[in-house]
VOBA-1610 file (N, C-alpha, C; in pm, whole numbers, padded with zeros to 5 digits, always signed):
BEGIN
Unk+00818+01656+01161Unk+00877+01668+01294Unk+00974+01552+01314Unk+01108+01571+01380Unk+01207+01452+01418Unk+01200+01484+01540Unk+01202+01327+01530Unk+01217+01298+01721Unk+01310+01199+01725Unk+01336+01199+01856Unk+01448+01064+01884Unk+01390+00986+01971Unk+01409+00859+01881Unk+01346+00734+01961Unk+01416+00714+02078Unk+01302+00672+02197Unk+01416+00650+02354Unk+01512+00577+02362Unk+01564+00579+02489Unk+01692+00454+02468Unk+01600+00320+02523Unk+01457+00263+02528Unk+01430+00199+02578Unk+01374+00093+02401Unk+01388+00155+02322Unk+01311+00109+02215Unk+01404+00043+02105Unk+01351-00053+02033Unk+01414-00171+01952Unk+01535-00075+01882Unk+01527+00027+01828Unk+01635+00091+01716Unk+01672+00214+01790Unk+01689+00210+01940Unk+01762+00345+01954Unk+01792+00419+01922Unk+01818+00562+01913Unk+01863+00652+01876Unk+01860+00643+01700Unk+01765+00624+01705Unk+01720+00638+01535Unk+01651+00766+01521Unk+01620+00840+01426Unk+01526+00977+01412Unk+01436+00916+01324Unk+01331+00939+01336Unk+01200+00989+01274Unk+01158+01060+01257Unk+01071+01055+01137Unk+00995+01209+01069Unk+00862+01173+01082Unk+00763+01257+01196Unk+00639+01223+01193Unk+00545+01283+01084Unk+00469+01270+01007Unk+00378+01313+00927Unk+00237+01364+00981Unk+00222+01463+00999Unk+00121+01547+01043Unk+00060+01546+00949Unk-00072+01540+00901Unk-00168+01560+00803Unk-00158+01719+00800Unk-00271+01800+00684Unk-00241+01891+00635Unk-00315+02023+00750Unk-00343+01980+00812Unk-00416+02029+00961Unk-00341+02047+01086Unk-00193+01989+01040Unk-00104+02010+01179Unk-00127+01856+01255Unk-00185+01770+01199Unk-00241+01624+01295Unk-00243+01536+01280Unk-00217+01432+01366Unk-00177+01303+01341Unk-00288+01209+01471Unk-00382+01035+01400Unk-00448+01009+01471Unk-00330+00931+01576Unk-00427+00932+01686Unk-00330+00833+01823Unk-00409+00742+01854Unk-00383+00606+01874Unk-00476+00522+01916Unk-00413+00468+02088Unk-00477+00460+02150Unk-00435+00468+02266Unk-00475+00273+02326Unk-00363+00225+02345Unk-00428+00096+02364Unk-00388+00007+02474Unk-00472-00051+02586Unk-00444-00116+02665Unk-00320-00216+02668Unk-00174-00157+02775Unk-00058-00215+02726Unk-00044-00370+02839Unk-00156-00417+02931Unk-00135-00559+02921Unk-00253-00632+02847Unk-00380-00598+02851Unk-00433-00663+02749Unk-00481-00641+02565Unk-00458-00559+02583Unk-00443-00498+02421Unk-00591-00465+02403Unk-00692-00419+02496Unk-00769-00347+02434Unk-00748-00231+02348Unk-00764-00182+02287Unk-00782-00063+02213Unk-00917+00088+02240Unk-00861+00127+02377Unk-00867+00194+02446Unk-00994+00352+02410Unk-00935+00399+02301Unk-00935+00519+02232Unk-00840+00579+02091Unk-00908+00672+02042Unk-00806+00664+01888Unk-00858+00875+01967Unk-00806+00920+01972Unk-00800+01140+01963Unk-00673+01153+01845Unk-00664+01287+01837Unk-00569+01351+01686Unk-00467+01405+01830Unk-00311+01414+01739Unk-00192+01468+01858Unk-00195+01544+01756Unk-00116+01742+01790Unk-00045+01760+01759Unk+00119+01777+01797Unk+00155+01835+01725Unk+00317+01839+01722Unk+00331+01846+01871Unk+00310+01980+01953Unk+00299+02050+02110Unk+00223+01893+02183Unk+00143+01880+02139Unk+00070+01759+02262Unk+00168+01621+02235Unk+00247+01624+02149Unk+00304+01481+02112Unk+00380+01544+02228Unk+00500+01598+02176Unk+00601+01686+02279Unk+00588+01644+02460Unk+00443+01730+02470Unk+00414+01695+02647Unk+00383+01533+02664Unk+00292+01480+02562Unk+00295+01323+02583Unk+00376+01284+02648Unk+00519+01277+02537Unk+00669+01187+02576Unk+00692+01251+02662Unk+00726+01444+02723Unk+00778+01489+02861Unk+00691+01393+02944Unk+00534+01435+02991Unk+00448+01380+03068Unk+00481+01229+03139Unk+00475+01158+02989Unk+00442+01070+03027Unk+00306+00988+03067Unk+00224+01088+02992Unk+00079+01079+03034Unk+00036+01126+02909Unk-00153+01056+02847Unk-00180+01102+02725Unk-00184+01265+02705Unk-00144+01312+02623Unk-00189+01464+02607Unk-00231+01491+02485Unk-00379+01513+02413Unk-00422+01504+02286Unk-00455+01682+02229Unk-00487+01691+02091Unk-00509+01828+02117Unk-00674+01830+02029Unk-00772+01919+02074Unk-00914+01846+02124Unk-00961+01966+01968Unk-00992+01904+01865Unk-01054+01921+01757Unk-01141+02026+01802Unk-01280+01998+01866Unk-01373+02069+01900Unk-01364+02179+01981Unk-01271+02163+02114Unk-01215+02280+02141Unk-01114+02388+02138Unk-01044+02337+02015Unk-00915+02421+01981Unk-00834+02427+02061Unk-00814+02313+02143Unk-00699+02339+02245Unk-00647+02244+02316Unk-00565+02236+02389Unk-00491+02091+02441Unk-00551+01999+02543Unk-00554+01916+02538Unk-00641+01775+02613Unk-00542+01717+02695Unk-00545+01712+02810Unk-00442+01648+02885Unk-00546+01511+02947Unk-00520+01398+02846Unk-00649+01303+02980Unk-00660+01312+03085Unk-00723+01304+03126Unk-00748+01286+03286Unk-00759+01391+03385Unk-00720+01486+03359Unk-00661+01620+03368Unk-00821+01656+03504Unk-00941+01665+03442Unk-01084+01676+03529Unk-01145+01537+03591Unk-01099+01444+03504Unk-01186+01298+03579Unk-01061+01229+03638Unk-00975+01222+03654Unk-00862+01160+03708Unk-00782+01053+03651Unk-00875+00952+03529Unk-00894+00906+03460Unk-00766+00920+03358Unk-00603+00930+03399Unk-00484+00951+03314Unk-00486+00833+03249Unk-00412+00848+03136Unk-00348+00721+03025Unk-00174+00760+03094Unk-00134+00639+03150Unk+00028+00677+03140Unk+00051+00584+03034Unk+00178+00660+02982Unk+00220+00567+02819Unk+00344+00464+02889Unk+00339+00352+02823Unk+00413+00235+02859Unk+00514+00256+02736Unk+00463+00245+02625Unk+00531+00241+02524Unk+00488+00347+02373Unk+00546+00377+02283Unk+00464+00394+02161Unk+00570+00397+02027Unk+00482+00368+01940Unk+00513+00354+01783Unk+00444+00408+01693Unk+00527+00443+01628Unk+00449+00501+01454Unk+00443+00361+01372Unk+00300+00373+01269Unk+00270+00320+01177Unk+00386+00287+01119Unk+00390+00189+00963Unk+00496+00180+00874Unk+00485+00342+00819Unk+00387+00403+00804Unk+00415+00541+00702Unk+00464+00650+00833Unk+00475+00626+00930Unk+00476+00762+00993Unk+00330+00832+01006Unk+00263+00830+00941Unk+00154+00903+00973Unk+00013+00860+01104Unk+00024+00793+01177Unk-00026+00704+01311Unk+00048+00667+01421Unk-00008+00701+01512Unk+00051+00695+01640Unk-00008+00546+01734Unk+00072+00451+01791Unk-00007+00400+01898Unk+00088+00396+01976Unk+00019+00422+02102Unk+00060+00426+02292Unk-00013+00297+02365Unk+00096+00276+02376Unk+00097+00100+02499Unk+00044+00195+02613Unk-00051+00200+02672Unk-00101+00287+02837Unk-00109+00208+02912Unk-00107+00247+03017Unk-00209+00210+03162Unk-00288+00319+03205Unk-00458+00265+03214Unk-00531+00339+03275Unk-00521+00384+03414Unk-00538+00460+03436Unk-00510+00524+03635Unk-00680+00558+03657Unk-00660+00604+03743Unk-00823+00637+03853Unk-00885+00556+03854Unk-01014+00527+03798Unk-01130+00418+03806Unk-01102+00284+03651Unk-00949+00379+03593Unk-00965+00255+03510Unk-01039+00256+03336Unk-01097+00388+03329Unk-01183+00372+03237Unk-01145+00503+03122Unk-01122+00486+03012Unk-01093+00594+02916Unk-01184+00684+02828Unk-01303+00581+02821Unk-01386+00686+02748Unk-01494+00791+02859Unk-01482+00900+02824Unk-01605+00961+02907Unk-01723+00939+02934Unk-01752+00846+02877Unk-01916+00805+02885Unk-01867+00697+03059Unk-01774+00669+03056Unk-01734+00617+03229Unk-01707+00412+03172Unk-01704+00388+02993Unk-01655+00273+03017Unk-01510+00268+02939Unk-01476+00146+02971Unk-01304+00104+03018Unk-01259+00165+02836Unk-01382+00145+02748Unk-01317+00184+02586Unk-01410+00277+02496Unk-01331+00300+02443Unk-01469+00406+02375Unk-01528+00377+02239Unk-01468+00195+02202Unk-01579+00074+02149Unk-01606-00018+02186Unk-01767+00052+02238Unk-01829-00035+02331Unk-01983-00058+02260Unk-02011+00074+02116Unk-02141+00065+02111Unk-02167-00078+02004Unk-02081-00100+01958Unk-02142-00254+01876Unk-02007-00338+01865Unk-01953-00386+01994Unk-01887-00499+02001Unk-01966-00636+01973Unk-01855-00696+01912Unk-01931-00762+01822Unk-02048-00778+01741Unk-02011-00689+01666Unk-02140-00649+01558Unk-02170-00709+01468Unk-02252-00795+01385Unk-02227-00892+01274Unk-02181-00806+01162Unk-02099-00858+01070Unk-02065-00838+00962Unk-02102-00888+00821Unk-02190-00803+00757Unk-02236-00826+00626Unk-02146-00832+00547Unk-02106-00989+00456Unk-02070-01003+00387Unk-02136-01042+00248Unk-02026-00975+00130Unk-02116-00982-00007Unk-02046-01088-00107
//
């Protein structure tokens, strides 16, 4: 897929070729754009990238239910995108957001959706 980078971004009007894995999909990591939490990672496709950048708001497309994810869409709970970039390969997405409604992105109702072993020790060999 080519897209054109906005006029707000370091290389303007540059094209890119996004790399969809062999499934039509590419991961998105969605990450807090003043403190840099790291928010959430869902799969875009091509159509949900599309409404993303129209929107302006996350729009993912939902593995389990075969169909398009608009955040917030039932809990109020939107990602608006501040910014975003592809990986060096093209194949990864991250979105600079701001959380809206109560603030919080994962459904379980906290602010990230790694929360179950922050700071977890790490076995080293």
């Amino acid at each position: 897929m080519q897209l054109q980078m906005g006029a707000t971004r370091e290389r303007a009007g540059e094209e890119m070729n996004i790399n969809f894995n062999s499934h039509g999909l590419i991961p998105a990591i969605a990450q807090h754009a003043t403190d840099n939490t790291v928010l959430m990672m869902a799969w875009m496709n091509e159509e949900s990238l599309k409404l993303t950048l129209e929107k302006g708001e996350m729009v993912f497309w939902s593995r389990s239910r075969g169909e398009l994810w608009h955040k917030g869409a039932t809990s109020g709970n939107f990602l608006k995108v501040v910014s975003w970039s592809p990986d060096c390969d093209f194949d990864c997405l991250l979105f600079k957001v701001l959380p809206q409604g109560k603030g919080v992105a994962c459904h379980t109702g906290e602010k990230s959706c790694f929360f179950q072993w922050e700071n977890a020790p790490f076995a080293k060999k």
